[in-house]
C-alpha positions, -999 to +999 in steps of 0.1 A: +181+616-564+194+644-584+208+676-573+178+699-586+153+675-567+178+677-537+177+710-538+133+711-537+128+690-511+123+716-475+151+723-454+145+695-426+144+671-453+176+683-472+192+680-432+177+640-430+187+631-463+221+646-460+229+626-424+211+597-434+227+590-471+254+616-473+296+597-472+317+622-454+352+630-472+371+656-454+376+686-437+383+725-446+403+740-420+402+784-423+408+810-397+375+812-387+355+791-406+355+751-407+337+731-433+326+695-439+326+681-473+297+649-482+288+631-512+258+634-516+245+607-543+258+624-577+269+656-560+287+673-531+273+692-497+298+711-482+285+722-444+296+751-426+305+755-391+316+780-368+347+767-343+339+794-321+302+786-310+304+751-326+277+751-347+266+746-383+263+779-396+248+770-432+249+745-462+258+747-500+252+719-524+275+717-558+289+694-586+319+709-593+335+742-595+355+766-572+338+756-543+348+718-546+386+735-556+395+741-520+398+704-513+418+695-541+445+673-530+424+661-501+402+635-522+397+616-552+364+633-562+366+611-598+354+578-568+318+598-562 
């Protein structure tokens, strides 16, 4: 599955799909915000969650880019 077919299938689904297929790589550690980086088949999810009522405040899916920059040093993206 690509990204743009990712990206069409509703909410719930993206969730499954994401749990059920998805290779955790690392964490993103900021003041108040914590994130969770997955491969995702050809592309990356990167889940936000907020420490202070420890839950996931929202998704974003990418291939590359700035978002995938702040965990630079933290993985090998060129093995996904």
């Amino acid at each position: 599955m690509g990204l743009y077919e990712y990206m069409m299938l509703p909410e719930e689904e993206q969730w499954n799909n994401l749990w059920q297929n998805g290779t955790f790589l690392t964490h993103h550690i900021e003041t108040t915000k914590k994130y969770s980086l997955y491969a995702l088949y050809d592309f990356f999810v990167e889940v936000q969650l907020d420490p202070s009522i420890s839950k996931i405040v929202g998704k974003r899916h990418f291939k590359a880019g700035e978002t995938l920059d702040k965990y630079a040093g933290d993985i090998d993206i060129n093995n996904f």
